[in-house]
KOLTOR-631859 format. One record per residue: residue in three letters; x, y, z of N, C-alpha, C, O, CB in turn. Coordinates in nm, 4 decimals, decimal comma, padded with zeros to 6 digits. Glycine has a CB too. Example, Ala and Ser with C-alpha at 12.3 -4.5 7.8 and 13.67 -1.06 7.14 Angstrom:
2
+------+----------+----------+----------+----------+----------+----------+----------+----------+----------+----------+----------+----------+----------+----------+----------+
! code !     n.px !     n.py !     n.pz !    ca.px !    ca.py !    ca.pz !     c.px !     c.py !     c.pz !     o.px !     o.py !     o.pz !    cb.px !    cb.py !    cb.pz !
+------+----------+----------+----------+----------+----------+----------+----------+----------+----------+----------+----------+----------+----------+----------+----------+
!  ALA !  01,3190 ! -00,5690 !  00,7800 !  01,2300 ! -00,4500 !  00,7800 !  01,3200 ! -00,3300 !  00,7800 !  01,4236 ! -00,3319 !  00,8465 !  01,1308 ! -00,4473 !  00,9046 !
!  SER !  01,2850 ! -00,2250 !  00,7080 !  01,3670 ! -00,1060 !  00,7140 !  01,2900 !  00,0030 !  00,7870 !  01,3409 !  00,1138 !  00,8039 !  01,4084 ! -00,0598 !  00,5725 !
+------+----------+----------+----------+----------+----------+----------+----------+----------+----------+----------+----------+----------+----------+----------+----------+
REM end
This chain:
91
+------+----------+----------+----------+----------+----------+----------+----------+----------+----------+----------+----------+----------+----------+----------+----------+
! code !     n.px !     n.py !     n.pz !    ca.px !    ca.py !    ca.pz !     c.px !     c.py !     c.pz !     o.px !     o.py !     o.pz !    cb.px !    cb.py !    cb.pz !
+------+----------+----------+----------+----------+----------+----------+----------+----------+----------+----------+----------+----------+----------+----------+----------+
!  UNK !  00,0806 ! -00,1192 !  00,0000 !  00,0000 !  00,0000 !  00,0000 !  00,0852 !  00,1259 !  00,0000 !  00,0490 !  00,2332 ! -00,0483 ! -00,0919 ! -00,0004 !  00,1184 !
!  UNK !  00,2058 !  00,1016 !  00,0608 !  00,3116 !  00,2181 !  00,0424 !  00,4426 !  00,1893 !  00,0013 !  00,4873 !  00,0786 !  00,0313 !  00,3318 !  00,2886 !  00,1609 !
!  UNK !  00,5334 !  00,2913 ! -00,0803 !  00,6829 !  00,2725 ! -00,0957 !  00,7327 !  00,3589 !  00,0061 !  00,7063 !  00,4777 ! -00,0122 !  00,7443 !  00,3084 ! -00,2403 !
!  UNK !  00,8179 !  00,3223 !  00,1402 !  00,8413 !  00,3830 !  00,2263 !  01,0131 !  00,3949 !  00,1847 !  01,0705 !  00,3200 !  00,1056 !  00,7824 !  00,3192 !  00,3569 !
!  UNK !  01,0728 !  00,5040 !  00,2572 !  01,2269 !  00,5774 !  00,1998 !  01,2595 !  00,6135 !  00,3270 !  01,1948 !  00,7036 !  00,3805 !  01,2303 !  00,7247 !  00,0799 !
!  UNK !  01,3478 !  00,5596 !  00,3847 !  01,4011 !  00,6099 !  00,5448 !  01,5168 !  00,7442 !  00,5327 !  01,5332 !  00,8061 !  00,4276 !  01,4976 !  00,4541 !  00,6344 !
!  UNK !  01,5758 !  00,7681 !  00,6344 !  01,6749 !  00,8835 !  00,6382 !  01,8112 !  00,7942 !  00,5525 !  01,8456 !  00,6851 !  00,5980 !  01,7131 !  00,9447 !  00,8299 !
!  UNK !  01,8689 !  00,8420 !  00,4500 !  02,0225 !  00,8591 !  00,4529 !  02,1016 !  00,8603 !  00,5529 !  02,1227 !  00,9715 !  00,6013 !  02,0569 !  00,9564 !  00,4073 !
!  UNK !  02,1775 !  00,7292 !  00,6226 !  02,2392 !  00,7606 !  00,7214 !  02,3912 !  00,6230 !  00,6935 !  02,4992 !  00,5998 !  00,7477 !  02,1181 !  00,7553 !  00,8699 !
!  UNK !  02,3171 !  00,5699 !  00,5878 !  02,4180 !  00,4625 !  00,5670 !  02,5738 !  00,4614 !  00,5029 !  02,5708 !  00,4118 !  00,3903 !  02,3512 !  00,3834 !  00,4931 !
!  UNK !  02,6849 !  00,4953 !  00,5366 !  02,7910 !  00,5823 !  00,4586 !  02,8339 !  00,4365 !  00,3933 !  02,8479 !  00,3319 !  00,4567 !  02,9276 !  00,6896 !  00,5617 !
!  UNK !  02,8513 !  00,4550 !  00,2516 !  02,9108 !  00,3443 !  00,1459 !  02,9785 !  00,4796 !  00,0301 !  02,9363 !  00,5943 !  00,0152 !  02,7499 !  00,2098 !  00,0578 !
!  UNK !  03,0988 !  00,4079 ! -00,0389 !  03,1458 !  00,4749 ! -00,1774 !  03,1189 !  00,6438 ! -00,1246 !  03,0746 !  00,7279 ! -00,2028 !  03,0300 !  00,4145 ! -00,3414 !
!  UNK !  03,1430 !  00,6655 ! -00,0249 !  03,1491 !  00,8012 ! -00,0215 !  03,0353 !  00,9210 ! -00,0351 !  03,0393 !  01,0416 ! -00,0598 !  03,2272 !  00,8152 ! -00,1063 !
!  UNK !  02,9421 !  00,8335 ! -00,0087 !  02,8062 !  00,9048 !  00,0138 !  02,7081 !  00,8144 !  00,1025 !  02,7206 !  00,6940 !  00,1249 !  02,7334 !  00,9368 ! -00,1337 !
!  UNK !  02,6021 !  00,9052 !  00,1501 !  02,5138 !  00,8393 !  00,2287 !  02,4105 !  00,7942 !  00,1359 !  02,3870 !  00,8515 !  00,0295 !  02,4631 !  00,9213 !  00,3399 !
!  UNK !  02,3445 !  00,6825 !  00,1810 !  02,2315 !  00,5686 !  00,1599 !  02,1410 !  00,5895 !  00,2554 !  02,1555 !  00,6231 !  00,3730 !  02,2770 !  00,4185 !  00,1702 !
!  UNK !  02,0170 !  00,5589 !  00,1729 !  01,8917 !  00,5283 !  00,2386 !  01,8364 !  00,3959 !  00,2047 !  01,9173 !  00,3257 !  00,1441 !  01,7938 !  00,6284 !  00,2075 !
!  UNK !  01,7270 !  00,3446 !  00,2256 !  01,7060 !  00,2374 !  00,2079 !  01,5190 !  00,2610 !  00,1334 !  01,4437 !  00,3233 !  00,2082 !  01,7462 !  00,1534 !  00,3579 !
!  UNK !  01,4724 !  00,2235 !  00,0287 !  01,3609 !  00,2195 ! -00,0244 !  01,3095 !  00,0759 ! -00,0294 !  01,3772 ! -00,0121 ! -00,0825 !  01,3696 !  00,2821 ! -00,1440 !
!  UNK !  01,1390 !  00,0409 !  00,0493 !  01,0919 ! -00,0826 !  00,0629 !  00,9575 ! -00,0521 !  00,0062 !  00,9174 !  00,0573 ! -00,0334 !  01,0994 ! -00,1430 !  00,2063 !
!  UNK !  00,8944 ! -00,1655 !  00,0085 !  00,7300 ! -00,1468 ! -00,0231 !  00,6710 ! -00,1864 !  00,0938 !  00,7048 ! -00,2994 !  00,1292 !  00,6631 ! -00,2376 ! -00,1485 !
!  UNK !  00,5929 ! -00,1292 !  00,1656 !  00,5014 ! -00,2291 !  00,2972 !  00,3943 ! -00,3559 !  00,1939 !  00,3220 ! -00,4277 !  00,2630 !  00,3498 ! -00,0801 !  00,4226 !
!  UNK !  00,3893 ! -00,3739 !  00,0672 !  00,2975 ! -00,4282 !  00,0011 !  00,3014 ! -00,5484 ! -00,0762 !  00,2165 ! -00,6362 ! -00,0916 !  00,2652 ! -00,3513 ! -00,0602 !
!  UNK !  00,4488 ! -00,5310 ! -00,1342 !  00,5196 ! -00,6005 ! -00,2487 !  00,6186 ! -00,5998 ! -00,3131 !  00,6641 ! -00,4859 ! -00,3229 !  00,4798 ! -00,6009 ! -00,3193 !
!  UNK !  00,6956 ! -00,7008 ! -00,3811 !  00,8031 ! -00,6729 ! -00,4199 !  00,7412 ! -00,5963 ! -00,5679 !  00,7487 ! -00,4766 ! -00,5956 !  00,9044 ! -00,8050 ! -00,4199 !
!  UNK !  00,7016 ! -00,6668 ! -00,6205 !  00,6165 ! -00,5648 ! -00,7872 !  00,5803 ! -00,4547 ! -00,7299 !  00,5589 ! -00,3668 ! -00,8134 !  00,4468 ! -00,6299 ! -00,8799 !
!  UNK !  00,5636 ! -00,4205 ! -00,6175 !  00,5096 ! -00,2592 ! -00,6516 !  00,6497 ! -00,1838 ! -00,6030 !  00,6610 ! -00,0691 ! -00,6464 !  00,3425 ! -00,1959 ! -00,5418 !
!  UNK !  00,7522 ! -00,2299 ! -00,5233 !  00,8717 ! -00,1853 ! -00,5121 !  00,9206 ! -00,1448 ! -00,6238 !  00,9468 ! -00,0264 ! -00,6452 !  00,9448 ! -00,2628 ! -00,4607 !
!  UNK !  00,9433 ! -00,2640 ! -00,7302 !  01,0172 ! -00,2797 ! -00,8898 !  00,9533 ! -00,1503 ! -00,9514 !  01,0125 ! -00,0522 ! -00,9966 !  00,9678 ! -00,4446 ! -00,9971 !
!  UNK !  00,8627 ! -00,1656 ! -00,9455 !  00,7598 ! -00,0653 ! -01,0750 !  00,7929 !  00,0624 ! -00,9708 !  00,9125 !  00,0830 ! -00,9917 !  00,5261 ! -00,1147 ! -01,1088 !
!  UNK !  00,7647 !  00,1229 ! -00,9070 !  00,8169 !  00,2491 ! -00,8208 !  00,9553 !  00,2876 ! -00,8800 !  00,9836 !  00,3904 ! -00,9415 !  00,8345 !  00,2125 ! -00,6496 !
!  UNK !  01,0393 !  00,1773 ! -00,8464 !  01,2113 !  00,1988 ! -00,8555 !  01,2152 !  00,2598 ! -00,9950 !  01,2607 !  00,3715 ! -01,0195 !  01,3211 !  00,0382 ! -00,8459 !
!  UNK !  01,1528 !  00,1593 ! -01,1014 !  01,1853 !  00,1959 ! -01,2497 !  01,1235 !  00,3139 ! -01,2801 !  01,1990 !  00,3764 ! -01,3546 !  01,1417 !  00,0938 ! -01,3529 !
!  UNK !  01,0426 !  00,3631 ! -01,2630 !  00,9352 !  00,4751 ! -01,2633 !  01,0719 !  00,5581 ! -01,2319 !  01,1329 !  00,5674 ! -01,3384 !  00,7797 !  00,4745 ! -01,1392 !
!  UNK !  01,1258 !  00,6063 ! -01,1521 !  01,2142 !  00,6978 ! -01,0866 !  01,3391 !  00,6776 ! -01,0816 !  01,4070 !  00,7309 ! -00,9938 !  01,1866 !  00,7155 ! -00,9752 !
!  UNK !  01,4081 !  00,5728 ! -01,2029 !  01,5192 !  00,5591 ! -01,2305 !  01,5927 !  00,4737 ! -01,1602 !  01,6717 !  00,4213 ! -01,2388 !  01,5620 !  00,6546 ! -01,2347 !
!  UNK !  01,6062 !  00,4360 ! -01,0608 !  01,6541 !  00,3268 ! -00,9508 !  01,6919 !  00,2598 ! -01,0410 !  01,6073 !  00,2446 ! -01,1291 !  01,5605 !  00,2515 ! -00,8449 !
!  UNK !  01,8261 !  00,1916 ! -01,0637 !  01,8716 !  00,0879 ! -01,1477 !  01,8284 ! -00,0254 ! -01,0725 !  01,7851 ! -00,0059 ! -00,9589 !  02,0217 !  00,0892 ! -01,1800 !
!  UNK !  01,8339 ! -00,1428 ! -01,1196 !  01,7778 ! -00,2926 ! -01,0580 !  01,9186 ! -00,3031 ! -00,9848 !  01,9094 ! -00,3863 ! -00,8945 !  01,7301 ! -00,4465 ! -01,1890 !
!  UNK !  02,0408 ! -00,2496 ! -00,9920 !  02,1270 ! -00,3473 ! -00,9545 !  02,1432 ! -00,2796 ! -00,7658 !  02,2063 ! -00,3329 ! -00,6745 !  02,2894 ! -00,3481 ! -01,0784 !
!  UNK !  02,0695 ! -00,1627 ! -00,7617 !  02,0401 ! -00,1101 ! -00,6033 !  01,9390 ! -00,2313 ! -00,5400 !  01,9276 ! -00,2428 ! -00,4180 !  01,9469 !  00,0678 ! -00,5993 !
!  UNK !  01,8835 ! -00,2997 ! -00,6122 !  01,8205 ! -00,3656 ! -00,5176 !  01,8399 ! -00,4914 ! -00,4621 !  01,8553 ! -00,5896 ! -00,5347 !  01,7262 ! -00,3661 ! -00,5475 !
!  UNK !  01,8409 ! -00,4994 ! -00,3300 !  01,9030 ! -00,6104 ! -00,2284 !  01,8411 ! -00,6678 ! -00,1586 !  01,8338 ! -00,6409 ! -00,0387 !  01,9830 ! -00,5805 ! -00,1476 !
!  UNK !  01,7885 ! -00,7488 ! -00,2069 !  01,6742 ! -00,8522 ! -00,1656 !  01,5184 ! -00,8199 ! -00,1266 !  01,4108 ! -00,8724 ! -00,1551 !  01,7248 ! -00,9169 ! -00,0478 !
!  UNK !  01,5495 ! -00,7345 ! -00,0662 !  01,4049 ! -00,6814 !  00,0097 !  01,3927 ! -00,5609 !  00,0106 !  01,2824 ! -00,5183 !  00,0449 !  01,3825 ! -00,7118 !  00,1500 !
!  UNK !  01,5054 ! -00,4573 ! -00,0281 !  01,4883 ! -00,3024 ! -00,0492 !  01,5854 ! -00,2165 ! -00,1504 !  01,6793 ! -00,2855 ! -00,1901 !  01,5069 ! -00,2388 !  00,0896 !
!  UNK !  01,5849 ! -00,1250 ! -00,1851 !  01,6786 ! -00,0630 ! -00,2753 !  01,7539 !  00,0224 ! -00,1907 !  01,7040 !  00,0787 ! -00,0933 !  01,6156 !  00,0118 ! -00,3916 !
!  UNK !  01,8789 !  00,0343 ! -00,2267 !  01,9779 !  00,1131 ! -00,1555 !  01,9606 !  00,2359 ! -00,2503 !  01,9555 !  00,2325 ! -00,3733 !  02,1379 !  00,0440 ! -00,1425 !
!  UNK !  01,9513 !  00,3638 ! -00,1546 !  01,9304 !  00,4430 ! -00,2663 !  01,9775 !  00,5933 ! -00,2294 !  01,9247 !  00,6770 ! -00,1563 !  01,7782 !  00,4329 ! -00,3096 !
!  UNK !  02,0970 !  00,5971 ! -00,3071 !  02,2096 !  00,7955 ! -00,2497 !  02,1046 !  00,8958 ! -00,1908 !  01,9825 !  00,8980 ! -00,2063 !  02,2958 !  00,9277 ! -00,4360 !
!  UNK !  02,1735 !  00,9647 ! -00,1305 !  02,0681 !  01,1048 ! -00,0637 !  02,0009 !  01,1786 ! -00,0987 !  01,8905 !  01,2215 ! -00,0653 !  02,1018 !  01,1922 ! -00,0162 !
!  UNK !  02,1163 !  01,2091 ! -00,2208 !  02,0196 !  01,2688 ! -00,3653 !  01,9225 !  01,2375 ! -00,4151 !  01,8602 !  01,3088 ! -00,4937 !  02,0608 !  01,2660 ! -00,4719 !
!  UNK !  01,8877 !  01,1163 ! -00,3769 !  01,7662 !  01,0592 ! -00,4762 !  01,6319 !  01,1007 ! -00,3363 !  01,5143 !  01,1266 ! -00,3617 !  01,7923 !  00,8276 ! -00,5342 !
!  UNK !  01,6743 !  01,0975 ! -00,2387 !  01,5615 !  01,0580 ! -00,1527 !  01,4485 !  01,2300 ! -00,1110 !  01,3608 !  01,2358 ! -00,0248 !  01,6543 !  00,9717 !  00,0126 !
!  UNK !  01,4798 !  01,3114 ! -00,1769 !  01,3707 !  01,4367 ! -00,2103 !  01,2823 !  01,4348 ! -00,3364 !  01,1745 !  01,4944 ! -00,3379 !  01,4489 !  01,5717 ! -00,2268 !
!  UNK !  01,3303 !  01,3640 ! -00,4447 !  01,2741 !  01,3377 ! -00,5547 !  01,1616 !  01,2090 ! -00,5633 !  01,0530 !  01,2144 ! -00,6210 !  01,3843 !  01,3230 ! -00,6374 !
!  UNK !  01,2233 !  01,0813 ! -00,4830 !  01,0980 !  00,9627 ! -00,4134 !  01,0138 !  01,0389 ! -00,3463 !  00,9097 !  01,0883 ! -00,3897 !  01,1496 !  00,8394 ! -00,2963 !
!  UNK !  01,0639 !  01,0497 ! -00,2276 !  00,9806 !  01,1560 ! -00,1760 !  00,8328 !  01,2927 ! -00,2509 !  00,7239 !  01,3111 ! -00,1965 !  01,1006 !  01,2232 ! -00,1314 !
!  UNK !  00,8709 !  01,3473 ! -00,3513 !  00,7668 !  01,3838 ! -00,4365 !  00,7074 !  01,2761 ! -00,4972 !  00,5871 !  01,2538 ! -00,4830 !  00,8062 !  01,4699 ! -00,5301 !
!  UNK !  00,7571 !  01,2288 ! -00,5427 !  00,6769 !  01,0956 ! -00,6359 !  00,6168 !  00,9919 ! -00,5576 !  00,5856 !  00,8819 ! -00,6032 !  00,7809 !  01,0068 ! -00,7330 !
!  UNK !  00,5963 !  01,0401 ! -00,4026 !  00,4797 !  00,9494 ! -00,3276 !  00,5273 !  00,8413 ! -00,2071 !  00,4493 !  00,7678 ! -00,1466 !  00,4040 !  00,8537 ! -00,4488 !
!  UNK !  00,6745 !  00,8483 ! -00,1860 !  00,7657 !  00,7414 ! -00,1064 !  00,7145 !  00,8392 !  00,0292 !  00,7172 !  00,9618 !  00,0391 !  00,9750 !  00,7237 ! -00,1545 !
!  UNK !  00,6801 !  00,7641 !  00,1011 !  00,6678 !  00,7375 !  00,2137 !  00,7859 !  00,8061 !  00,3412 !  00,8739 !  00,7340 !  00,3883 !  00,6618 !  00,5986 !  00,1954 !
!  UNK !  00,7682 !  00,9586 !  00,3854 !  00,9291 !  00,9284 !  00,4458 !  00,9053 !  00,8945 !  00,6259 !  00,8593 !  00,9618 !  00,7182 !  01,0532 !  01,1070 !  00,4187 !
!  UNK !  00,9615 !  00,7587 !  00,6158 !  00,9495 !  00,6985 !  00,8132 !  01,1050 !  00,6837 !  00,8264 !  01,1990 !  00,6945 !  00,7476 !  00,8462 !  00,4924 !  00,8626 !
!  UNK !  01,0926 !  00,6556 !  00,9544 !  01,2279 !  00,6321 !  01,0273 !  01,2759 !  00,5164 !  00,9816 !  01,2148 !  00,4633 !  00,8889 !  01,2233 !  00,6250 !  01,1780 !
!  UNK !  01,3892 !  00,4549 !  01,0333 !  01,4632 !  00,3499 !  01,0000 !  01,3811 !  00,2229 !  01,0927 !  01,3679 !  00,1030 !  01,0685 !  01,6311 !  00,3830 !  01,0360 !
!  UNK !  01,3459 !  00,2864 !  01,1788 !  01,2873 !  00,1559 !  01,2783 !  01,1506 !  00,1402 !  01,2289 !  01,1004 !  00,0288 !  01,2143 !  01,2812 !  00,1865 !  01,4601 !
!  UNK !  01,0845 !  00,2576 !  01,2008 !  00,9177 !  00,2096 !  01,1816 !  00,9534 !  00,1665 !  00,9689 !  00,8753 !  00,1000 !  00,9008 !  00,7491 !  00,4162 !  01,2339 !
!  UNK !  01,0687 !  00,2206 !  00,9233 !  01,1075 !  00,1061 !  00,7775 !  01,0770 ! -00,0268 !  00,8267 !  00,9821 ! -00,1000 !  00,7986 !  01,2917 !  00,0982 !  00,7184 !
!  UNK !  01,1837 ! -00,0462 !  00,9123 !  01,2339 ! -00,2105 !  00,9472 !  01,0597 ! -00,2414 !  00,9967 !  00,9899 ! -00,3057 !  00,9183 !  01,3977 ! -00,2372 !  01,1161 !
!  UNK !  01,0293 ! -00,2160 !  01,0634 !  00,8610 ! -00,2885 !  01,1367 !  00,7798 ! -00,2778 !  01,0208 !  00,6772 ! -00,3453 !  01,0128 !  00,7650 ! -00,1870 !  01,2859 !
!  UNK !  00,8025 ! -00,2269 !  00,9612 !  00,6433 ! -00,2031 !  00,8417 !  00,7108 ! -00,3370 !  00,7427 !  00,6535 ! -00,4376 !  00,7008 !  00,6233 !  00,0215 !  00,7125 !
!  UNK !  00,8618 ! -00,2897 !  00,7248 !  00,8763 ! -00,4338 !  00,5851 !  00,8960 ! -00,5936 !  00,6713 !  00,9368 ! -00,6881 !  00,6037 !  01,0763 ! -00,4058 !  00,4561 !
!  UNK !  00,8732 ! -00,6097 !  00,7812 !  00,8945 ! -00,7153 !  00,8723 !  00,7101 ! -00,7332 !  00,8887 !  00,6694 ! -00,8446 !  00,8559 !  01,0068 ! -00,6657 !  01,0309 !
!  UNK !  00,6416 ! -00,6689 !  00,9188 !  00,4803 ! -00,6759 !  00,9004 !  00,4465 ! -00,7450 !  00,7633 !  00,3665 ! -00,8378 !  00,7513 !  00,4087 ! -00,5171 !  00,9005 !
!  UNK !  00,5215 ! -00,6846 !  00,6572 !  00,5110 ! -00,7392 !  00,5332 !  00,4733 ! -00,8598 !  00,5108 !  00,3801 ! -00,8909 !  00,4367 !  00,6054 ! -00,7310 !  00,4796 !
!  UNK !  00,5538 ! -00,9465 !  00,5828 !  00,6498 ! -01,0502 !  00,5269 !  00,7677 ! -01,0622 !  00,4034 !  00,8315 ! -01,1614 !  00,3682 !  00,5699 ! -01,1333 !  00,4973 !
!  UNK !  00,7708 ! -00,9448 !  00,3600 !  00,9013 ! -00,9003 !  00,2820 !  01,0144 ! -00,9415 !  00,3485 !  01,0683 ! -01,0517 !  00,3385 !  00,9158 ! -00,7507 !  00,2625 !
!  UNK !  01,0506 ! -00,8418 !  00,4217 !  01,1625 ! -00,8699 !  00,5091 !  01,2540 ! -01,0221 !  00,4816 !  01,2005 ! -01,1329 !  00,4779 !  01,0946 ! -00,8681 !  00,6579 !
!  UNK !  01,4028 ! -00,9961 !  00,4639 !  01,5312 ! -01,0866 !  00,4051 !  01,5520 ! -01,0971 !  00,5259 !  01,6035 ! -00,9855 !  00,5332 !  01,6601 ! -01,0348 !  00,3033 !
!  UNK !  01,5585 ! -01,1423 !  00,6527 !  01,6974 ! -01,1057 !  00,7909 !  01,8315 ! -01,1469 !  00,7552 !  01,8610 ! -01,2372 !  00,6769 !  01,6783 ! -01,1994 !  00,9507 !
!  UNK !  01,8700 ! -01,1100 !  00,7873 !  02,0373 ! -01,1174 !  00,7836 !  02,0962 ! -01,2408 !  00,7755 !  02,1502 ! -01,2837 !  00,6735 !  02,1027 ! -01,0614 !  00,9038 !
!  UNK !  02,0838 ! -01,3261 !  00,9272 !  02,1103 ! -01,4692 !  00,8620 !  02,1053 ! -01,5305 !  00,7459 !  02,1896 ! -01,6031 !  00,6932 !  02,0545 ! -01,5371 !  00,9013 !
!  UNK !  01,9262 ! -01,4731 !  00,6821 !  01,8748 ! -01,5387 !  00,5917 !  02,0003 ! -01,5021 !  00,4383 !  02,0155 ! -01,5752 !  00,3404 !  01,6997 ! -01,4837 !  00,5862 !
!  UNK !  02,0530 ! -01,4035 !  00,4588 !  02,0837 ! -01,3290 !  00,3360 !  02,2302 ! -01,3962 !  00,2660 !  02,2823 ! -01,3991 !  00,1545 !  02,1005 ! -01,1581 !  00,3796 !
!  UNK !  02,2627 ! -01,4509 !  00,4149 !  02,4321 ! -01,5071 !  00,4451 !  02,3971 ! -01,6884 !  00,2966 !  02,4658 ! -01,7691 !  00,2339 !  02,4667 ! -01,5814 !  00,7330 !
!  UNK !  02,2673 ! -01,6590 !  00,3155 !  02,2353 ! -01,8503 !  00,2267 !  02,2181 ! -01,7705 !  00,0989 !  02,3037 ! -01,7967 !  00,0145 !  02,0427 ! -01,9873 !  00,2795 !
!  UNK !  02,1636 ! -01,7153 !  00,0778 !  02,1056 ! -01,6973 ! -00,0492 !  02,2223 ! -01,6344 ! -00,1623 !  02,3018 ! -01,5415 ! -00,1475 !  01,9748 ! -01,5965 ! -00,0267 !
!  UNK !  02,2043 ! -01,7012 ! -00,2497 !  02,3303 ! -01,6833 ! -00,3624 !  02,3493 ! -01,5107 ! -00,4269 !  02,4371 ! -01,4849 ! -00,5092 !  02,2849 ! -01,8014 ! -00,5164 !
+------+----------+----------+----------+----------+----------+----------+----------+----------+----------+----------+----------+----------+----------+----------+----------+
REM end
């Protein structure tokens, strides 16, 4: 029902990351991402990693902006949600 976009706080390659999920689906994640340029290769199992820059422009186009904790609880409500262990198996 929503594409939610948390704060930029994640430092990688010299810029900060945010993280973009769907509370709904992975297809409505995909179709959001492509809509707004998100290359496929940001996305990591269960959310798109996505520069700082990008996260005022989601943000107009309808992303959701929550915290990092009510991110994590809404895509864990999902059943979306990868956990970590899980991520260590998967190829």
């Amino acid at each position: 029902m929503a594409v939610l976009v948390d704060d930029p706080m994640w430092p990688a390659h010299g810029r900060l990351w945010a993280h973009l999920v769907s509370d709904e689906s992975l297809d409505e994640l995909h179709a959001f991402a492509a809509a707004q340029g998100i290359p496929q290769r940001a996305f990591d199992r269960d959310h798109y990693d996505v520069p700082a820059d990008a996260v005022p422009r989601l943000r107009e186009a309808g992303a959701q902006h929550v915290s990092g904790k009510e991110l994590t609880r809404r895509l864990i409500r999902s059943g979306l949600r990868v956990r970590a262990r899980d991520r260590r198996r998967l190829p």
